[in-house]
MIMIVEX-122761 format. One line per 10 residues: number of its first residue (from 1); their letters; for each residue x, y, z of N, C-alpha, C, O. Coordinates in nm, 4 decimals. Example, Ala and Ser with C-alpha at 12.3 -4.5 7.8 and 13.67 -1.06 7.14 Angstrom:
BEGIN
1> AS> 1.3190,-0.5690,0.7800,1.2300,-0.4500,0.7800,1.3200,-0.3300,0.7800,1.4236,-0.3319,0.8465; 1.2850,-0.2250,0.7080,1.3670,-0.1060,0.7140,1.2900,0.0030,0.7870,1.3409,0.1138,0.8039 .
END
This chain:
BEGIN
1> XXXXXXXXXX> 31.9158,8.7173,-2.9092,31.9235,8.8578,-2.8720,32.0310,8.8788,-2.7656,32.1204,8.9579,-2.7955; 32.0362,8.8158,-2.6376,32.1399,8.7875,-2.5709,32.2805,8.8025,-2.6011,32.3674,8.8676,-2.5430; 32.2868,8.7049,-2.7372,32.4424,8.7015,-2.8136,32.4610,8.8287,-2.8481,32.5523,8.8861,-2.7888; 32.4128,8.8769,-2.9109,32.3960,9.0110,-2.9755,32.4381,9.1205,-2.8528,32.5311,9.1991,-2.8704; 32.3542,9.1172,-2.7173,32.3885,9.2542,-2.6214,32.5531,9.1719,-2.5647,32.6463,9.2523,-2.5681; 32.5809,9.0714,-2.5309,32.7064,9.0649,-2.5245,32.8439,9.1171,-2.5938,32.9409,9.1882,-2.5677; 32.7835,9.0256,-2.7131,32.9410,9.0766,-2.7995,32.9349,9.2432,-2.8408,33.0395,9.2958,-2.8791; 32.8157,9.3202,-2.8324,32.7813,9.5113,-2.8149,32.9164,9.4831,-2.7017,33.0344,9.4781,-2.7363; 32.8673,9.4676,-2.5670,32.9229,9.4438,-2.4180,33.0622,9.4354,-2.4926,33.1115,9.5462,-2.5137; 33.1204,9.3499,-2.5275,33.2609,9.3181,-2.5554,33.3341,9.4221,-2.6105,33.4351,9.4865,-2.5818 .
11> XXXXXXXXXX> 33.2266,9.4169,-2.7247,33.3239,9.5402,-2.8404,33.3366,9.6450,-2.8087,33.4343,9.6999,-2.8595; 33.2146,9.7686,-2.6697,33.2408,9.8447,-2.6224,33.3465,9.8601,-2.5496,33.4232,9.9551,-2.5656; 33.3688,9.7357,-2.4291,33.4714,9.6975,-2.3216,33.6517,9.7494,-2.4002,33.7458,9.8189,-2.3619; 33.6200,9.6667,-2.5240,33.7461,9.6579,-2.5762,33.7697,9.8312,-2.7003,33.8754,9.8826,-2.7368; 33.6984,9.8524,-2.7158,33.6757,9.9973,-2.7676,33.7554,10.0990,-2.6729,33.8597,10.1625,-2.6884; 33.6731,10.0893,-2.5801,33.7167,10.1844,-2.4456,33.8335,10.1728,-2.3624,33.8679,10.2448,-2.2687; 33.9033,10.0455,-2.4232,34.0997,9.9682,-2.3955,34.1477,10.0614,-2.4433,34.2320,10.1438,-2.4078; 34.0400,10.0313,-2.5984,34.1827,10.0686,-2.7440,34.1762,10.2335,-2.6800,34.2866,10.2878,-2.6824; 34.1197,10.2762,-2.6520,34.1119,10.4670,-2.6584,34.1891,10.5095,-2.5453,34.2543,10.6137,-2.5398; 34.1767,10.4124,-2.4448,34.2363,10.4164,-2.2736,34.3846,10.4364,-2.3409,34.4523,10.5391,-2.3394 .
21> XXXXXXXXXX> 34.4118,10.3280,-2.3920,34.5673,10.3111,-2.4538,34.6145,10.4033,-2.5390,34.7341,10.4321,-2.5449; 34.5442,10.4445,-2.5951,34.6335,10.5550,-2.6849,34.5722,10.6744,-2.6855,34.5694,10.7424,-2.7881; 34.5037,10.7225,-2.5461,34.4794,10.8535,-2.5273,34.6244,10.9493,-2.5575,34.6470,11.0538,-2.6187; 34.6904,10.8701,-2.4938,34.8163,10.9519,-2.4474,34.9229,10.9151,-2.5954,34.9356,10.7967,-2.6266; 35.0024,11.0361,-2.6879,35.0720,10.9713,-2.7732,35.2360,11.0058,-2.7574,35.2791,11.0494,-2.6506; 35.2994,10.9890,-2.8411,35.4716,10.9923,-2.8198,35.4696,11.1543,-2.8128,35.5059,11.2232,-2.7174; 35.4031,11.2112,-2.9746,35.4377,11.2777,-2.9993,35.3730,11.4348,-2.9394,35.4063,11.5434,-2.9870; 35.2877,11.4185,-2.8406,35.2162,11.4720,-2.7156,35.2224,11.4948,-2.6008,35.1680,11.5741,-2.5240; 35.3580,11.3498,-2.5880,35.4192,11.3435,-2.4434,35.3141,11.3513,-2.3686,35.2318,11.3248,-2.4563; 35.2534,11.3665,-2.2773,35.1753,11.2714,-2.1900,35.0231,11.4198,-2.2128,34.9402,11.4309,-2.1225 .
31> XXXXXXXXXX> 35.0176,11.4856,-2.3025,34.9164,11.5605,-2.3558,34.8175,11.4973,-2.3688,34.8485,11.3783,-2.3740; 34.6430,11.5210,-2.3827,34.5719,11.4564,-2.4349,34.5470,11.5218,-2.6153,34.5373,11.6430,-2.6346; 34.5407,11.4356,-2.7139,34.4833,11.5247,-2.8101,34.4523,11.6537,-2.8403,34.5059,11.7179,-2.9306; 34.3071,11.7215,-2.7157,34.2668,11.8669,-2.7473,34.3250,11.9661,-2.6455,34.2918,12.0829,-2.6250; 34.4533,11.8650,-2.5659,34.5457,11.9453,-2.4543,34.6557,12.0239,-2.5442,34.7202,11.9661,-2.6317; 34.6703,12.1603,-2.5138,34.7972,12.2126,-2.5468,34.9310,12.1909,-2.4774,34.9413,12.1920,-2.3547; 35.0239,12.1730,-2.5531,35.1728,12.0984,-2.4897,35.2176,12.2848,-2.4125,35.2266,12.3864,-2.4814; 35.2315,12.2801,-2.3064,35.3129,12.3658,-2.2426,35.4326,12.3636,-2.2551,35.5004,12.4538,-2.3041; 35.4827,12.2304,-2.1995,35.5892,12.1914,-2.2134,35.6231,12.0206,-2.1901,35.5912,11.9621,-2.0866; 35.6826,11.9641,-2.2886,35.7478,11.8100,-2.2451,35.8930,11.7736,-2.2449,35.9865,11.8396,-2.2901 .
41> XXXXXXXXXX> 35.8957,11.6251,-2.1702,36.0646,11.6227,-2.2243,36.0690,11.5055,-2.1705,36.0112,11.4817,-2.0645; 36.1361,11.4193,-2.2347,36.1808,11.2662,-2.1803,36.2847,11.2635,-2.0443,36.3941,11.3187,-2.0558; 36.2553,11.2116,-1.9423,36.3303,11.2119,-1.8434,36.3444,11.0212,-1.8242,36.2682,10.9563,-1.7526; 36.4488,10.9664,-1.8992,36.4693,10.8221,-1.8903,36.3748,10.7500,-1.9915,36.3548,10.7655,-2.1119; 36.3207,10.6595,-1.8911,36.1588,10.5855,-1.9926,36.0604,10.6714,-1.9730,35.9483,10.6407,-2.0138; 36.0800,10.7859,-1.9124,35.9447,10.8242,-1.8292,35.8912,10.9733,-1.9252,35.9631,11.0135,-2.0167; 35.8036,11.0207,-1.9020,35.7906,11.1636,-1.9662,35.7303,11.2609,-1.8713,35.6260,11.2400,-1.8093; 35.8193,11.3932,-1.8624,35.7222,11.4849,-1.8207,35.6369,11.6060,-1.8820,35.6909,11.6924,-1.9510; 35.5249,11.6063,-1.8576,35.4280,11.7245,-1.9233,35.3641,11.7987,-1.8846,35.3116,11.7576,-1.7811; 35.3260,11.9219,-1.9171,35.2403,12.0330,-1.8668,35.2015,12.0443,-2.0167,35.2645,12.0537,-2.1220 .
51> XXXXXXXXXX> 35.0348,12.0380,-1.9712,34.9083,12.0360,-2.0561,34.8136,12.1718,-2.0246,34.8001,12.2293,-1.9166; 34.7514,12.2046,-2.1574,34.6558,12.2921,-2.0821,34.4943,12.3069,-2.1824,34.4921,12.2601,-2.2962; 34.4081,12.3544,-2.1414,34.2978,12.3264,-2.1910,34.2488,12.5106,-2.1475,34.2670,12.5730,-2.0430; 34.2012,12.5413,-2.2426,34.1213,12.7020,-2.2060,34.2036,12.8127,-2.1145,34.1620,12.8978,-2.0360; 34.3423,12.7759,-2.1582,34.3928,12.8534,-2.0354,34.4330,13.0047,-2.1182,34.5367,13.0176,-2.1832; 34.3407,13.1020,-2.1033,34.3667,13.1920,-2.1748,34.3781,13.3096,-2.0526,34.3708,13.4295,-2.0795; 34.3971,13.2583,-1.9143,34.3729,13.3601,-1.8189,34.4058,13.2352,-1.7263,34.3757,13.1188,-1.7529; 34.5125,13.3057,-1.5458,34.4955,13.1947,-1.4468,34.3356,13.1485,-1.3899,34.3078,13.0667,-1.3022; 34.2332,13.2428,-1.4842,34.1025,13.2226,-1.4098,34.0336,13.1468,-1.4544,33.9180,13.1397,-1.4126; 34.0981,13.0286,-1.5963,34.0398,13.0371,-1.7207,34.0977,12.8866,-1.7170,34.2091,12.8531,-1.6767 .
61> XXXXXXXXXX> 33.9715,12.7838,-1.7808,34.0332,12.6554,-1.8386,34.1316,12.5626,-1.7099,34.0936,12.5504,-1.5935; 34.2560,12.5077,-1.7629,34.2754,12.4069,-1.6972,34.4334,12.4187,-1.7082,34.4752,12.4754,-1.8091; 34.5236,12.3728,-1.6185,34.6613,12.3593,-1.6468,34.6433,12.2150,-1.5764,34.5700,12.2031,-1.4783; 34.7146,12.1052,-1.6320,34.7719,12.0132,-1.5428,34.9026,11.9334,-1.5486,34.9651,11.9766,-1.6455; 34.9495,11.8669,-1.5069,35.1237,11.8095,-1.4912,35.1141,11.6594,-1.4878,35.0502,11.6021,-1.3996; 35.1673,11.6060,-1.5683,35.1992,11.4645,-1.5861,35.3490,11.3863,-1.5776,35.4625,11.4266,-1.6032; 35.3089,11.2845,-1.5404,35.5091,11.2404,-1.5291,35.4231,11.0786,-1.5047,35.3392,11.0426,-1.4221; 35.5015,10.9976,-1.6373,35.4768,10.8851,-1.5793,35.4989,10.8660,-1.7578,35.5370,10.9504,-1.8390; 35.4598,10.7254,-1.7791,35.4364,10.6648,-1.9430,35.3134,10.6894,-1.9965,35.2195,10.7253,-1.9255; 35.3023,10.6709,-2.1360,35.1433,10.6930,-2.1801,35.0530,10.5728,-2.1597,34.9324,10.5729,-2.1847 .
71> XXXXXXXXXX> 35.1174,10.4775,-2.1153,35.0397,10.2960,-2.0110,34.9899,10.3599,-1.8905,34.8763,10.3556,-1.8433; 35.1121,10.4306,-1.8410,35.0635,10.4387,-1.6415,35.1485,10.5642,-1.6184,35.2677,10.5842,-1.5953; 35.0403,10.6403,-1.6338,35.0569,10.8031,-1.5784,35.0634,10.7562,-1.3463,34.9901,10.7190,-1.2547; 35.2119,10.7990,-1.3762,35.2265,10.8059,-1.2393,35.2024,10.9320,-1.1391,35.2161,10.9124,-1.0184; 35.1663,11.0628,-1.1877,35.1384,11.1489,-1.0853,35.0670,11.2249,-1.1960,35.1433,11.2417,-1.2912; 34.9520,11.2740,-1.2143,34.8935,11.3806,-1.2408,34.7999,11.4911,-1.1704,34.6782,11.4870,-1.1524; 34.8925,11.5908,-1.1360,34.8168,11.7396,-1.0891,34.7381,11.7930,-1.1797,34.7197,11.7725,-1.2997; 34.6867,11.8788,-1.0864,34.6064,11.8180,-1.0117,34.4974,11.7829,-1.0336,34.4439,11.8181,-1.1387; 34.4184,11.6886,-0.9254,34.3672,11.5741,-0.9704,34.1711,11.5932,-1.1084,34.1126,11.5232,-1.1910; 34.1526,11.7524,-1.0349,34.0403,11.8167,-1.1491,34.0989,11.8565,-1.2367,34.2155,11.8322,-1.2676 .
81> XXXXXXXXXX> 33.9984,11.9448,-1.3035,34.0085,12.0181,-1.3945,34.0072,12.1611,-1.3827,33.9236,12.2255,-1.4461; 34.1092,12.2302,-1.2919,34.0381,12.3131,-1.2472,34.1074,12.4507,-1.2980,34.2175,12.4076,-1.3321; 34.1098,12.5842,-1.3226,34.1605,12.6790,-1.3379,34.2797,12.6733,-1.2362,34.2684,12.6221,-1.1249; 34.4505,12.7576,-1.3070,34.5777,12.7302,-1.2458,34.5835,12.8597,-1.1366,34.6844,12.8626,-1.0661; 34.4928,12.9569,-1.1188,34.5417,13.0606,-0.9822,34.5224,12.9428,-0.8459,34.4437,12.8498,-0.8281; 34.6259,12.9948,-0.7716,34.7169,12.8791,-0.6770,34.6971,12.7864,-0.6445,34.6488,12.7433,-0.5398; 34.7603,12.7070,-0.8002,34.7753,12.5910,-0.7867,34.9299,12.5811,-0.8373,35.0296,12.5310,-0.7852; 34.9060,12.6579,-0.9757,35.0730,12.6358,-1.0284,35.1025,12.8260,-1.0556,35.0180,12.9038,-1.0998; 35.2227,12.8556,-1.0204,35.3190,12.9744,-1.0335,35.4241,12.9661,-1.1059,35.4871,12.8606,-1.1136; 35.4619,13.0839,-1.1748,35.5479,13.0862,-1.2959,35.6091,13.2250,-1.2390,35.5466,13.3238,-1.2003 .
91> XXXXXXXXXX> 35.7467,13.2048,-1.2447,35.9049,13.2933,-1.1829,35.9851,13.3170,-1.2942,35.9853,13.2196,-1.3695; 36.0782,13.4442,-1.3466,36.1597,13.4427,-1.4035,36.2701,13.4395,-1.3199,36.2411,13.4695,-1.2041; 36.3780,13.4154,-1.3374,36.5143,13.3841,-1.2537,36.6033,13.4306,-1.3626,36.6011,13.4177,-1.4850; 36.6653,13.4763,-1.2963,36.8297,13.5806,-1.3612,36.8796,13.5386,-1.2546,36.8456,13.5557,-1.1376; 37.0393,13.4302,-1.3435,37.1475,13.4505,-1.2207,37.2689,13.5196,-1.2983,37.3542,13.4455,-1.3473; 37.2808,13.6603,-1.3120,37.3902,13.6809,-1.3764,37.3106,13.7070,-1.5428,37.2208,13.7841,-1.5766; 37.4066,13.5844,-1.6362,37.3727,13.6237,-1.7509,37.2810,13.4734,-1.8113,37.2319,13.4427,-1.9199; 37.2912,13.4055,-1.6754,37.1498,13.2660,-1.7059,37.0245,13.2996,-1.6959,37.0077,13.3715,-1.5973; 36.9578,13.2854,-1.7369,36.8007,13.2676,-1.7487,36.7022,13.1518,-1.7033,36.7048,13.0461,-1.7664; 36.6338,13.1643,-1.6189,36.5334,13.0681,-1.6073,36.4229,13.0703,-1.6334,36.3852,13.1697,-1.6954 .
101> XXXXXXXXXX> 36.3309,12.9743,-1.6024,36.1619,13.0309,-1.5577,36.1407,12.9004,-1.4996,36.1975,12.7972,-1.5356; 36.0424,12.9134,-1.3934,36.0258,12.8147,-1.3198,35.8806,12.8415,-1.3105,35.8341,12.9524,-1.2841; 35.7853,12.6953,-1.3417,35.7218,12.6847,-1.3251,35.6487,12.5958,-1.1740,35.7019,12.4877,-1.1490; 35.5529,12.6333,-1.0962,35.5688,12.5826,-0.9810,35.4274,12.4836,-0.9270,35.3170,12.4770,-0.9810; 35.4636,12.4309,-0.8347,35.3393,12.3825,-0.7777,35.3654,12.2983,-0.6177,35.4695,12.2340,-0.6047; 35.2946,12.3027,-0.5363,35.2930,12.2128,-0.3813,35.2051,12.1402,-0.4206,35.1034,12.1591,-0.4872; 35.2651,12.0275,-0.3606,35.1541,11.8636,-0.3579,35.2189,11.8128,-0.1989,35.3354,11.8271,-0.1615; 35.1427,11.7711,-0.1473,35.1704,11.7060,-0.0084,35.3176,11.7365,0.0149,35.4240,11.6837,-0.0177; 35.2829,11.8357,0.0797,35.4333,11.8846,0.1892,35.5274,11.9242,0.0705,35.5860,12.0283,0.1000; 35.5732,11.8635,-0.0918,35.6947,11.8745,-0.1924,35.6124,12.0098,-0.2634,35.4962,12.0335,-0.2966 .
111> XXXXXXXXXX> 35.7521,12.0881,-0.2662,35.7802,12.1898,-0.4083,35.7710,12.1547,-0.5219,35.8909,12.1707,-0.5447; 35.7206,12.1092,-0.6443,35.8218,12.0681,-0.7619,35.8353,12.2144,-0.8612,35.7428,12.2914,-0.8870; 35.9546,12.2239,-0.8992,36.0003,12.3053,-1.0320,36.0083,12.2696,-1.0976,36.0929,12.1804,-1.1010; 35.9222,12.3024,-1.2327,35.9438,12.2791,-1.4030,36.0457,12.3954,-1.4192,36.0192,12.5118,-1.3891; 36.1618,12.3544,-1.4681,36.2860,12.4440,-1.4916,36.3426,12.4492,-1.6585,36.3812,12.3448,-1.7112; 36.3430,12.5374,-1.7096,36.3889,12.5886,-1.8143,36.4289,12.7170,-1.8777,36.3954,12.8293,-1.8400; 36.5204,12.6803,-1.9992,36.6217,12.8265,-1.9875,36.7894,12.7620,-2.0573,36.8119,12.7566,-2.1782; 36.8828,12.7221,-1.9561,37.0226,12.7303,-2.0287,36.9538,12.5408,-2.0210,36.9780,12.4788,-2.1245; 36.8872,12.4704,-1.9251,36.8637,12.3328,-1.9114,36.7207,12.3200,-1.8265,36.6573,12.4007,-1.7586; 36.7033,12.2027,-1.8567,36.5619,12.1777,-1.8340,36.5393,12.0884,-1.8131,36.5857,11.9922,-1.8742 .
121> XXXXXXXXXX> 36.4417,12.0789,-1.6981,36.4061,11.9352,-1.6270,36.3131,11.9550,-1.5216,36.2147,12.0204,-1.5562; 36.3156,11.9063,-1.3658,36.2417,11.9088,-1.2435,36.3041,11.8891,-1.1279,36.3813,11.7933,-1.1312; 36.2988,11.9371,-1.0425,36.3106,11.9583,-0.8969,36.1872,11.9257,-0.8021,36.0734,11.9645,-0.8286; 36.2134,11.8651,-0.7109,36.1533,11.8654,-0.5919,36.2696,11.8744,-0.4567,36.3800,11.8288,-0.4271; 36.1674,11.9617,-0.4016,36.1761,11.9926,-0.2816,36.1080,11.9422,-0.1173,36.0262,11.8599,-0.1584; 36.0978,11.9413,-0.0210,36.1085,11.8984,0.0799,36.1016,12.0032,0.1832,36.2104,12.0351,0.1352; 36.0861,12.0675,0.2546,36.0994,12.1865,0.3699,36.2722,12.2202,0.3252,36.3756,12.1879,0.3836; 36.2442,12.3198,0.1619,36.3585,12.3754,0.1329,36.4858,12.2450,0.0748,36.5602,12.2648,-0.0213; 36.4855,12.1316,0.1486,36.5838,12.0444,0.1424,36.5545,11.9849,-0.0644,36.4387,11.9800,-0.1059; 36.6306,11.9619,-0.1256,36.6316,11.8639,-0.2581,36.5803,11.7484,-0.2375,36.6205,11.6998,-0.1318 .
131> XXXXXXXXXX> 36.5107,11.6862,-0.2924,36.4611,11.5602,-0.3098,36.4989,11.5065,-0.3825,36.5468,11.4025,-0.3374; 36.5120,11.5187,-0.5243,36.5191,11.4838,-0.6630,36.5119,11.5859,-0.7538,36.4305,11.6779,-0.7464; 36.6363,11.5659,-0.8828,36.6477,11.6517,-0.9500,36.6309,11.5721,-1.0639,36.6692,11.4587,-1.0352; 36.5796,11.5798,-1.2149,36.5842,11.5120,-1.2980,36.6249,11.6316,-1.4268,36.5873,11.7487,-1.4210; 36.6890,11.5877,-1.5140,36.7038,11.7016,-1.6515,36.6814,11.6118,-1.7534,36.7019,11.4925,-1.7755; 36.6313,11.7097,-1.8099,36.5454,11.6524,-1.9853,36.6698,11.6007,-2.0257,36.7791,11.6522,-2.0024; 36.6457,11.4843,-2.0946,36.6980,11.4473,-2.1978,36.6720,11.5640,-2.3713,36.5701,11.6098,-2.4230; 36.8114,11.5716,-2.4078,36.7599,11.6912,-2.5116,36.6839,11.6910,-2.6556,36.6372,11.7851,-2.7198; 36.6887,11.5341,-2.6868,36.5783,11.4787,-2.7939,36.4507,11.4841,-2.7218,36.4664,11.4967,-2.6003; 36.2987,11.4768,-2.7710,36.2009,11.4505,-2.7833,36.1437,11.5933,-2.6205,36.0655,11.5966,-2.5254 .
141> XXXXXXXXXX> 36.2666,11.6971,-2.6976,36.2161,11.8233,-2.5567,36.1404,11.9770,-2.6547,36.1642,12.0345,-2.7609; 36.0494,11.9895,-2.5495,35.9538,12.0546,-2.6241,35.9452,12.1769,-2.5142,35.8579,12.1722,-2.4275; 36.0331,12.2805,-2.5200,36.0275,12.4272,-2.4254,35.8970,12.4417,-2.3997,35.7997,12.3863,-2.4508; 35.9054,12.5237,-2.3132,35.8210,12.5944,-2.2155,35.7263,12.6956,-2.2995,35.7654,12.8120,-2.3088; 35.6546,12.6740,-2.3356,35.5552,12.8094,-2.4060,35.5478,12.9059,-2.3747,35.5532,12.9205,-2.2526; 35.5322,13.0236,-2.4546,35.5104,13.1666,-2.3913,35.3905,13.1878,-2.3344,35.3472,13.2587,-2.2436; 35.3479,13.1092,-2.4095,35.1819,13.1036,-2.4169,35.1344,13.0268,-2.2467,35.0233,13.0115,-2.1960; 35.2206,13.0051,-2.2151,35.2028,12.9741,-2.0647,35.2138,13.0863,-1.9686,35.1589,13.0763,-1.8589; 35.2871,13.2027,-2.0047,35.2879,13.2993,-1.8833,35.1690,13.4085,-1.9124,35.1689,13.5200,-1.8603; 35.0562,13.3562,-2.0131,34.9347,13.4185,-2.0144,34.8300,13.3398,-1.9276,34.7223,13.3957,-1.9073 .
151> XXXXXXXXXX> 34.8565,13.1897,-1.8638,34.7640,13.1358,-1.8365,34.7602,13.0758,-1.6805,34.6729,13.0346,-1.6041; 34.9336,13.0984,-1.6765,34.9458,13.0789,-1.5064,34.9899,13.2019,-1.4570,35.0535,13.2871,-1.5191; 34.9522,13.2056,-1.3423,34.9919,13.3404,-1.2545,35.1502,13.3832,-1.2365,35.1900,13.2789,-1.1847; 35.2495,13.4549,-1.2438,35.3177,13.4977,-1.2443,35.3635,13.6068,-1.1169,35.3175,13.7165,-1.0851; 35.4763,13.5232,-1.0596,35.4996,13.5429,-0.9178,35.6517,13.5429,-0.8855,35.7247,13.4624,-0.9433; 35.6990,13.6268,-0.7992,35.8115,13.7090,-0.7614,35.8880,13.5598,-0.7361,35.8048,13.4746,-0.7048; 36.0233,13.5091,-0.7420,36.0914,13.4133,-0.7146,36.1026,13.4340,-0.5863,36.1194,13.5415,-0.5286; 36.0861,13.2559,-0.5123,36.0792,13.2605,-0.3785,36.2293,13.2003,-0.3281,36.2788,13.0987,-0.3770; 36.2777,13.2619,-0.2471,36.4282,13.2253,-0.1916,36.4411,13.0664,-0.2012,36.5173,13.0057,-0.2764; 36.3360,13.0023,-0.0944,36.3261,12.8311,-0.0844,36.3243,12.7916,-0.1332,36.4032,12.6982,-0.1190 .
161> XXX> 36.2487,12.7887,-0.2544,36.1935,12.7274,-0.3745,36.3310,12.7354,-0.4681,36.4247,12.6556,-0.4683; 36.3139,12.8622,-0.5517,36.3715,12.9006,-0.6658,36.4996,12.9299,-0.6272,36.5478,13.0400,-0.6538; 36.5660,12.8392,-0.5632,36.7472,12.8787,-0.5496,36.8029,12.7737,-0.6418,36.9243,12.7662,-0.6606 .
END
């Protein structure tokens, strides 16, 4: 009987690998399955994503942000599940006859911008200063949804931020 609750023990252990491992797929970019792709885009080896779950309102469901591989998600916002009123903000930007939209969020002291429009990629910020800028690679890039400015709050472009 013993043998028996072990190798259960094993095959669960290793069950719960196989699913760990391929929660996350290529073609999802760092999405889960019943997550909607907001937006993805290969930045190097790495991927970035905005996922969302019930977000039919900022009051509603879940937005969250991924950047890392589908092995080892290196930063995911934030860390619940929680509805996106201020957490993440969404800006249109006109410079002239360019177009943006910036999607936003603060994590310890950094800005980051999800940026898209004439190019697309991420920004972080610092007290106003650049940190890091990264732009999508233009294979395996998946725009910004419309369907996102129904689910995050929508907010006046801020000088610091959105320059």
């Amino acid at each position: 009987m013993m043998k028996y609750i072990n190798g259960f023990v094993v095959l669960a252990v290793l069950w719960g690998v196989s699913i760990n491992a391929s929660a996350h797929t290529e073609g999802e970019g760092l999405c889960l399955p019943f997550e909607e792709v907001y937006f993805s885009c290969r930045i190097g080896e790495k991927v970035m994503s905005l996922c969302a779950v019930g977000n039919i309102s900022p009051d509603n469901g879940y937005v969250k942000y991924r950047f890392g591989t589908a092995e080892n998600i290196e930063l995911e916002y934030p860390d619940e599940s929680i509805p996106s009123r201020g957490v993440f903000s969404i800006s249109d930007i006109n410079l002239g006859r360019i177009g943006f939209v910036h999607v936003k969020f603060h994590r310890n002291d950094h800005d980051y911008v999800i940026f898209g429009g004439y190019s697309d990629g991420i920004y972080v910020q610092k007290s106003g200063k650049l940190v890091v800028r990264h732009g999508c690679e233009s294979e395996d890039l998946y725009r910004l949804s419309p369907r996102a400015y129904r689910g995050i709050e929508t907010v006046p472009p801020v000088d610091e931020i959105d320059n």
